[in-house]
N, C-alpha and C positions, 0 to 999 in steps of 0.2 A: 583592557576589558574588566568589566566591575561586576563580581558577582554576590555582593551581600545583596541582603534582602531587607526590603520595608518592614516587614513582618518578623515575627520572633522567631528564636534558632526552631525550638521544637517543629511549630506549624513547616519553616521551611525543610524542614529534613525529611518529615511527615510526606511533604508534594512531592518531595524528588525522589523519595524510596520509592513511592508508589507507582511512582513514572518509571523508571528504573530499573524495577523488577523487570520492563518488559527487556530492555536492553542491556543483562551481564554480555560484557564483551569475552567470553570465553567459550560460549555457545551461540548459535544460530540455526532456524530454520525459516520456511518459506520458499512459496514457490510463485513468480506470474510466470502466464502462458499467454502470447499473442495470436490469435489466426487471422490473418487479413490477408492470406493467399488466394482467397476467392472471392470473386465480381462481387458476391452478395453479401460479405460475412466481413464485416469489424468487430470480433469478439474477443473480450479479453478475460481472464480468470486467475485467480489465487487464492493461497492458501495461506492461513495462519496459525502457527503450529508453535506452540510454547509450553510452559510445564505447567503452569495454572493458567486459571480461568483471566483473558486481558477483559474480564467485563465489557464485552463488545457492547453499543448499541449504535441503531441506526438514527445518522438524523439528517433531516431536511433543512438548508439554510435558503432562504431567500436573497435577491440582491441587495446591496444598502448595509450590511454588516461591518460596525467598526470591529479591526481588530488588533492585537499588539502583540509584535511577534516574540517582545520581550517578556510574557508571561507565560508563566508556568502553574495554571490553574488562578487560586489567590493573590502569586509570589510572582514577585517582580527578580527576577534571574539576570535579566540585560538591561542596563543605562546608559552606554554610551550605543548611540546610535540605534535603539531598537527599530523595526521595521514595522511601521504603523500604517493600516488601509483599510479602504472601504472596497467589500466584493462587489464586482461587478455582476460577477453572475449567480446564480444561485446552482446548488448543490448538493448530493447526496452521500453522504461518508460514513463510513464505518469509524467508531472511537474505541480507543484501548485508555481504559479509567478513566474516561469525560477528560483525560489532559492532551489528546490530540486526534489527529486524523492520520488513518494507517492506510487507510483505502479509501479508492469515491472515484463519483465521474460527475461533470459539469453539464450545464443544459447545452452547452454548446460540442458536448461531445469530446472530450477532453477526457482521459481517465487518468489515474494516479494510484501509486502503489509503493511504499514503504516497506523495504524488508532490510535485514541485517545483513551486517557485514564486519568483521571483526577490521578490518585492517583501515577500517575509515580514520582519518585524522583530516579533521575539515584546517588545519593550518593557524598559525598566529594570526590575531584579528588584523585584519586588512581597514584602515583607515576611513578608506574610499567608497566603501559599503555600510549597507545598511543590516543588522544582524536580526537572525529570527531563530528563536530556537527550535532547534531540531524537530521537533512532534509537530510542529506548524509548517514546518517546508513545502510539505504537499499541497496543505487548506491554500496556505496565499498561493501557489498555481493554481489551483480549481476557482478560487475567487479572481484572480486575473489575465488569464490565459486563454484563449479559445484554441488553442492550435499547438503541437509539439514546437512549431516554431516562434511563436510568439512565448512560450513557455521557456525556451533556451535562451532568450532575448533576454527578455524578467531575470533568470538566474543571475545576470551579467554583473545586478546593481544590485546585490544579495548574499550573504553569506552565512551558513547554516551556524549555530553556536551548538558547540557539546553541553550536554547536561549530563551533569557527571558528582557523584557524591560517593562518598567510604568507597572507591575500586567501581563502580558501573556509572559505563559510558552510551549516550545516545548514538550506535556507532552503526548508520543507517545509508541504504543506499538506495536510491529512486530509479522507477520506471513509468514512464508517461508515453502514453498512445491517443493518437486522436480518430475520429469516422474517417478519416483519408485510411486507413492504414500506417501513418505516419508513426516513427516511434524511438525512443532515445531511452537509453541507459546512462546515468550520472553517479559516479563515483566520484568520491575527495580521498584521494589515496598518496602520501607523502605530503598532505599540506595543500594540494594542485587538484584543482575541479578535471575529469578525466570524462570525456562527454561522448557515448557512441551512438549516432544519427543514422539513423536508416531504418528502413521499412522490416530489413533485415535479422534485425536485433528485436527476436522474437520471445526469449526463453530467461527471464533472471531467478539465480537463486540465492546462495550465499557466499561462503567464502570457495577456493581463494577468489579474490577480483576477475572482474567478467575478460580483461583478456587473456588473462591465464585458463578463465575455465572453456573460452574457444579452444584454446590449442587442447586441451582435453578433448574434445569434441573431433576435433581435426581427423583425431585416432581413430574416428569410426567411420566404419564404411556401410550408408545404410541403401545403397546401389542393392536393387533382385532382395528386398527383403520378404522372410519369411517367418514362419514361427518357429524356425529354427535357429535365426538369427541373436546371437547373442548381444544382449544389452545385462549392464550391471543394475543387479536388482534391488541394495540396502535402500538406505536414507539418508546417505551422507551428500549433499549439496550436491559435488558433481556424477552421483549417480543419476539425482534426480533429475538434473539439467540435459545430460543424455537422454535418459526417457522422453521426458518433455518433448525435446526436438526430434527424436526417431518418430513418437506417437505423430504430433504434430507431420510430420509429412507425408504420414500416411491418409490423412483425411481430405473425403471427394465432395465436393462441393455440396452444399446442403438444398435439400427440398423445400425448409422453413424455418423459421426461426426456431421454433423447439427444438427443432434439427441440429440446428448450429449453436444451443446452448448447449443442447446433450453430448455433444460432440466432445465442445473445449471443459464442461463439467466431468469428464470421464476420462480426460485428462488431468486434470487437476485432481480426480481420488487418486486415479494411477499414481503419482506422486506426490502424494500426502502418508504422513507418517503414522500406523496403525497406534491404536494405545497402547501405552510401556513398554514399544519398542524402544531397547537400546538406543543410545545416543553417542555424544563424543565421548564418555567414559563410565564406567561399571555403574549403575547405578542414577544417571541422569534418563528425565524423559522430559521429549517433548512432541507431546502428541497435537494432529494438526487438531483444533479449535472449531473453526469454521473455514468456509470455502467463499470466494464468489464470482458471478461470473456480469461483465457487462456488455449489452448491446449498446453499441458507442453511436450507431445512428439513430437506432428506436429509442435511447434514450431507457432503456430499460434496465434493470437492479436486480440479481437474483442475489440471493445471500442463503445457506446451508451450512446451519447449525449442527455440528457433528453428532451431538449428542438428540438432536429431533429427526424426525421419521420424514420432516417434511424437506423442502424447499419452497421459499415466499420469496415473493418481488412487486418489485414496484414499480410505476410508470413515470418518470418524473415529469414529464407532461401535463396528468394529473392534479397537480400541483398549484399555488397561485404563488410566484417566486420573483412577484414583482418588489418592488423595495415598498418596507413598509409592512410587508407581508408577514405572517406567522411561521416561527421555527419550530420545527415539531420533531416526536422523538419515538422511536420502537423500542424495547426491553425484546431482543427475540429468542429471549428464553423461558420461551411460553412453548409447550409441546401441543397446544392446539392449534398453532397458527399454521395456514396453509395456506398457496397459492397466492392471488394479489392480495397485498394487505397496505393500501392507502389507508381507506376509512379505521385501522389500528393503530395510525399515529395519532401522540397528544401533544397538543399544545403546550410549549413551556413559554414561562416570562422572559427569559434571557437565555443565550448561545453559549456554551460550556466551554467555551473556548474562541 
């Protein structure tokens, strides 16, 4: 695998710190939450919780987008075999520094979710594959995947590339749910894609690896619970992954959509990290960022800005995501913006990625 760059040292050191920062492999936070235990409810939520600001913004892509999984912004990162495609579908995704996709759901009801994992090693390049760096993993399933299982299919002919420069690693692990309820966890841990399929596999957070943090899990007995029932209360990954799943099976089927967003949203603060709360060691924080929560059947987009009073969403229905179409963009760190905010996307010339 060939990682010089077209471009000069500076510019590419420049891309890769910046990407980078979001991924020291020595820390992690993050949290998704799945509810699809009820007849009416495919909602999913998460948080993103790092020590600065990952310059989130929202953007709309239409179908028809070339993309190359070998780019890292400017900088060409991969040449042998980069992973090169046109979306099929259009989509709605959260960006960390315009260099990739951390979050999103597809019009066909697909969501995605990138959160960290220290113990990832996606493996020596596999020949037989086509490679996409790390921050793009997510976008090419939302761009071609309708379905968790057509999404598992894809992975097959696919292999994530680390971005890695001076000690920080892309070291990232996925969660994808579709409107079925349908839902998979993928970790690359020893080199080997480790893929957990079921409806079941509702709660990811970070380290250690998600079968270890079952048997965690195993330990609790949330049978006759009450508020007397003890649950571990910091922020360290499998406290929060307990919570998550106690809260989660306390909740009664919903009256309405606002219902069912409030529901899995009040989960997701539950387990978000307050500001300059301690972290893995004296002295670190990472406080969660933003939140979001998606209706995988309505097609709906809530996103909650930690720092605004509000929560905004969006319809992606709304939308014209035909090929050919207009990519458009939210900065949602505006403390006016409330409630739906389509008509506060702008048009841009080109997809940031």
């Amino acid at each position: 695998m060939k990682w010089h760059s077209e471009l000069t040292l500076p510019v590419l050191v420049t891309a890769v710190f910046a990407f980078t920062v979001l991924v020291v492999p020595t820390v992690s936070a993050c949290t998704r939450i799945l509810w699809n235990s009820s007849d009416s409810a495919a909602i999913v939520g998460r948080t993103m919780d790092w020590a600065e600001s990952t310059q989130p913004k929202l953007w709309v892509f239409p179908r028809g987008i070339q993309r190359d999984g070998g780019m890292l912004g400017p900088v060409r990162l991969i040449h042998d075999r980069p992973t090169r495609w046109k979306s099929r579908y259009g989509s709605v995704v959260v960006s960390g520094y315009d260099l990739g996709a951390f979050d999103g759901m597809n019009e066909r009801g697909l969501g995605m979710h990138l959160l960290f994992l220290t113990a990832t090693d996606y493996g020596a390049p596999d020949d037989t594959k086509d490679r996409v760096q790390a921050g793009l993993w997510g976008q090419y399933l939302l761009d071609n995947a309708a379905s968790v299982n057509e999404a598992i299919d894809l992975m097959k002919g696919i292999q994530p590339v680390m971005v890695e420069h001076g000690g920080f690693k892309s070291t990232l692990h996925l969660a994808i749910e579709d409107s079925s309820g349908d839902s998979a966890i993928v970790e690359y841990v020893g080199g080997k894609a480790k893929i957990y399929h079921g409806s079941q596999h509702r709660v990811m957070t970070n380290d250690p690896p998600y079968d270890q943090q079952l048997k965690e899990l195993a330990k609790w007995d949330f049978s006759d619970a009450t508020r007397e029932t003890p649950l571990p209360g910091n922020v360290n990954p499998i406290a929060r992954f307990v919570r998550a799943n106690y809260f989660l099976e306390s909740l009664r089927k919903p009256r309405s959509e606002r219902e069912a967003i409030a529901s899995v949203l009040s989960i997701a603060r539950n387990a978000s990290v307050p500001f300059n709360a301690p972290y893995k060691t004296p002295g670190t924080i990472y406080d969660t960022e933003y939140r979001t929560v998606a209706d995988l059947a309505a097609r709906r987009y809530f996103f909650e800005l930690t720092t605004s009073p509000n929560v905004i969403w969006i319809d992606l229905n709304a939308f014209d995501l035909r090929e050919g179409g207009e990519t458009k963009t939210l900065d949602p760190n505006d403390i006016h913006l409330s409630g739906s905010v389509e008509s506060n996307f702008q048009v841009v010339d080109q997809p940031p990625f």
